[in-house]
Every structure is written in structure tokens, then in C-alpha cells.
C-alpha positions in Angstrom: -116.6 -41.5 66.8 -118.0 -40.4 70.1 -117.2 -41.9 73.4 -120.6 -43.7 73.9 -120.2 -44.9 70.3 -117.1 -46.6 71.1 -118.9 -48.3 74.3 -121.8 -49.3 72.1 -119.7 -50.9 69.4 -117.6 -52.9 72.1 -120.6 -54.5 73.7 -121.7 -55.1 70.7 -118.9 -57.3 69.5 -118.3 -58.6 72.7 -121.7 -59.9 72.6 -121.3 -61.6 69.0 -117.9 -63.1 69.6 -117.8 -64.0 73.1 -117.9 -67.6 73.2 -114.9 -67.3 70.4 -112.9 -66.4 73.2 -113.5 -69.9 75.2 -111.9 -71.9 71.8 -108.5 -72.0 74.2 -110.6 -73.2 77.2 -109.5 -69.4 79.3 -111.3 -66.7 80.4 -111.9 -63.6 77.6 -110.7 -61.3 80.7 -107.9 -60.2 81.5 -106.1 -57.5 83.9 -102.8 -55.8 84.3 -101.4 -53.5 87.3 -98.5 -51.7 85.7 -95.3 -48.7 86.9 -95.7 -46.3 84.4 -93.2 -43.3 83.4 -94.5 -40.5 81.9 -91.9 -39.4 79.3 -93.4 -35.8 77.5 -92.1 -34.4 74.2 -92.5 -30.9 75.6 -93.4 -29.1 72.2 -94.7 -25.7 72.6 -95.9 -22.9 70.0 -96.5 -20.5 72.7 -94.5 -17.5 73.2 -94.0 -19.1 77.1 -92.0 -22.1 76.6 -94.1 -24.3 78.5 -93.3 -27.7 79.7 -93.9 -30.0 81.9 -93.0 -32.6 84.4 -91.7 -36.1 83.8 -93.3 -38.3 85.9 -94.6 -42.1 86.9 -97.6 -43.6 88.3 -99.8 -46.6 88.6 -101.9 -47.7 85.9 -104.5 -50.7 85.5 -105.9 -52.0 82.5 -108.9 -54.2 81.0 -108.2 -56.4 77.6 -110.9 -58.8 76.6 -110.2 -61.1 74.2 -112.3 -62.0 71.6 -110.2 -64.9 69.9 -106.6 -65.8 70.7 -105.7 -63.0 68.2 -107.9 -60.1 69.1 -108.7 -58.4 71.8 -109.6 -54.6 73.2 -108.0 -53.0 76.1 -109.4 -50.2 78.7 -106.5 -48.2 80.1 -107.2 -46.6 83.5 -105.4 -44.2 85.9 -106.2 -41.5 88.4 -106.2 -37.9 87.7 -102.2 -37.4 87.4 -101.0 -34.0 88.6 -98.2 -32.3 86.3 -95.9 -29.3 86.8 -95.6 -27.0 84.4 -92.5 -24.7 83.4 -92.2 -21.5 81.5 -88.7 -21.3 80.4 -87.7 -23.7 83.0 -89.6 -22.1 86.0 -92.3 -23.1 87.6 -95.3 -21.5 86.7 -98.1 -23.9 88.6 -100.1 -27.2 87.6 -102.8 -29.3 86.3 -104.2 -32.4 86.4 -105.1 -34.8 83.6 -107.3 -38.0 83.2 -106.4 -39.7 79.7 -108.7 -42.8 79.9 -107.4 -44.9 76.3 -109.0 -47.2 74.9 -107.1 -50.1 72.4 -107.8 -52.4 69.7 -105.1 -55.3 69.6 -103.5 -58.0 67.7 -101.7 -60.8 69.7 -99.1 -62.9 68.4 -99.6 -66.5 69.8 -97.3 -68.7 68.4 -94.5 -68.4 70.4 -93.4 -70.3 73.5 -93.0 -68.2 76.2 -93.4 -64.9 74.8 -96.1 -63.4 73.5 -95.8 -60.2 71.8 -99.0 -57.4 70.7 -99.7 -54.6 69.0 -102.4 -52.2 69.0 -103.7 -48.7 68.1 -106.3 -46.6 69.5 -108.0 -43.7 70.5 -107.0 -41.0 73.8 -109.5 -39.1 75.7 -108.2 -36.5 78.2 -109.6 -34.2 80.3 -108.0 -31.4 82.1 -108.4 -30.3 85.1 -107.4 -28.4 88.6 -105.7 -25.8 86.2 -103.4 -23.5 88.1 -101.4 -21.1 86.2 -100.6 -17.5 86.4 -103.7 -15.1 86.5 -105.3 -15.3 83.0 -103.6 -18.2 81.3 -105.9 -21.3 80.7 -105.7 -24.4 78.9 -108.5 -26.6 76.9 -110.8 -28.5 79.3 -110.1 -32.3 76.8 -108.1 -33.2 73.9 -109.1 -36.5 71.6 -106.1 -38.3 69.8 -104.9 -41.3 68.8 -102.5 -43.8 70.4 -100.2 -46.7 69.5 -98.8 -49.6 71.2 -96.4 -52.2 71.2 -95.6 -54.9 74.1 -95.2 -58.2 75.4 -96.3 -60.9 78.1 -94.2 -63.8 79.5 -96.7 -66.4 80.9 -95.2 -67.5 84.3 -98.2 -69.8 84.8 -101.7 -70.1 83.3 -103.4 -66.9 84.6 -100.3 -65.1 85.7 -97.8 -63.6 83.9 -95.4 -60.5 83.5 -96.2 -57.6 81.1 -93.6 -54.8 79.3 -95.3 -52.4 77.0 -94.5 -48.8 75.1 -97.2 -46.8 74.3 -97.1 -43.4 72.3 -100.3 -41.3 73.0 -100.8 -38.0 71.5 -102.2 -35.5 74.0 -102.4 -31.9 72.9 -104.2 -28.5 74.4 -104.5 -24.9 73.5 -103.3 -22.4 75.8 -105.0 -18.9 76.4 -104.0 -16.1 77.4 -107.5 -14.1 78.6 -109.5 -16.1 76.2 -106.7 -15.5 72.9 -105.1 -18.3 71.8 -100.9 -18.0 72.6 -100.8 -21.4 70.7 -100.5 -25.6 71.4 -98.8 -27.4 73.8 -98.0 -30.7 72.5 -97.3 -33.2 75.7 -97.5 -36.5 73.3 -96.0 -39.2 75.5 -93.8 -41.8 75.5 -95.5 -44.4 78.4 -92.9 -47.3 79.5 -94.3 -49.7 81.8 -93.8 -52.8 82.9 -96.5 -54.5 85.8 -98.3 -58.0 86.1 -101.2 -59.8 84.4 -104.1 -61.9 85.1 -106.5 -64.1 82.5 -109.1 -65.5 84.4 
């Protein structure tokens, strides 16, 4: 499914289901501010050895809920900048924006602690590429991502947030336009931040 496709679908159920969300008497809305390390599997099929930086970063995030069950989630970030290592020396840099965008399932019945879920879909687009003269990487990559996590409610609208998420983000590298092979960067993304339902 295409990226306006997945925008078109969500309005679309966020249209047909909204009042749902109000059963509980709270807002459908909610956003998080969360620290997030950047932990990278480093696989590479090139001949280079590439890898690249561990690293971590701000992140905010959009969930709307619509019941006390379901809900969607916008991940957001600024361009991150990664090093990247050929054989354990550095070779330059790039810069990725990986937008995700999350279907979840909240468990409610819990006191305290409420525990989620999800799985979605990764957009990421490369850019600012700096490498050695010649080498060049795919401008995007599309993949899918998976999430686990939980909230502790400190009050009604507030309350403190811990989530994994595995995303798979992969890219071809060239070498004057032939393919050397894939570098696999497929996450691991441990964060931990604050929430707000309105």
C-alpha cells in the first residue's frame, strides 16, 4: 500500500469511529516525547564491511485511539545523521528520516500498567550521503516494524511510557551504479519518555 493510501485509510476510520473513542469520557489523542537508542544489527553482503553508528535521539509520537483497545500511532524524528565504517574505519555518513506508522492493541484491564502491542509499516529516506568517491546507497527503503511497550498512568492525562520497537530498514549499496550488495541496519529502538491523553 502506498503512503497516501495509508493516510486515506486512517482518516477514514478515524472518521467512522471517532466518537468510540469518547465511551471512557478521554480524549482519542495522545502524545509521547521519548530518549531513543538506536541499536543496529550491522549485517552487510558487501565486500566493504559496512556498519554503522550506534546512536540515540529524541523522538515524538501521535497515537489516536479509536476504542480503549485500538489505536494507530505516528512515529516522528528529525533527519538522524549516522557514521558509517568499512571494516571498522570511518568511511563518511548519511542521514535517515524513517517516519513509522503503527497499528495497536492496548491491554486495559490492569491497574496501573497498561501494556501494547503493535505492528506496522517503515518509510525511510536517505539522505546527505557521503561516502568515498563512487559508492552510493538507495535514496528509501519500505519495511515493516513491530512493537511491544507499556504506560504507567501517573494521573489522568499524564503518564510514563517504555517501549521496544524492531524496525527493518535496509538499502542497496553501489559501487558506480553496480550493486556491491545490502546493508541490513534493522534496529532495535529502546525508549523510554512521557505521555499525554488529552
Amino acid at each position: 500500500m502506498k503512503a497516501n493510501q495509508w493516510w486515506a485509510a486512517l482518516l477514514l476510520v478515524g472518521s467512522v469511529t471517532g466518537a468510540m473513542a469518547q465511551v471512557d469520557g478521554q480524549s482519542p489523542w495522545q502524545v509521547r516525547l521519548r530518549s531513543v537508542h538506536l541499536d543496529s544489527v550491522d549485517k552487510d553482503t558487501t565486500p566493504l564491511g559496512l556498519s554503522i553508528n550506534n546512536k540515540s535521539f529524541a523522538e515524538i509520537d501521535f497515537t489516536y485511539f479509536f476504542n480503549k483497545n485500538v489505536a494507530t500511532e505516528l512515529v516522528l524524528t528529525t533527519p538522524q545523521r549516522q557514521r558509517v565504517y568499512s571494516n571498522g574505519s570511518d568511511i563518511g555518513s548519511f542521514k535517515h528520516l524513517p517516519p513509522t506508522l503503527m497499528l495497536q492493541y492496548h491491554f486495559t484491564d490492569m491497574q496501573g500498567f497498561k501494556p501494547y502491542v503493535g505492528a506496522g509499516v517503515n518509510y525511510t529516506r536517505f539522505s546527505g550521503v557521503s561516502l568515498p568517491a563512487g559508492v552510493s546507497l538507495d535514496s528509501h527503503s519500505w519495511g515493516t516494524a513491530w512493537q511491544a511497550g507499556f504506560d504507567i498512568p501517573i494521573d489522568r492525562n499524564w503518564s510514563i511510557n517504555f517501549d521496544l520497537k524492531k524496525v527493518y530498514i535496509r538499502t542497496d549499496v553501489y559501487s558506480d551504479g553496480v550493486s556491491l550488495g545490502r546493508l541490513r541496519v534493522d534496529p532495535l529502538l529502546y525508549g523510554v519518555g512521557i505521555g499525554y491523553r488529552y
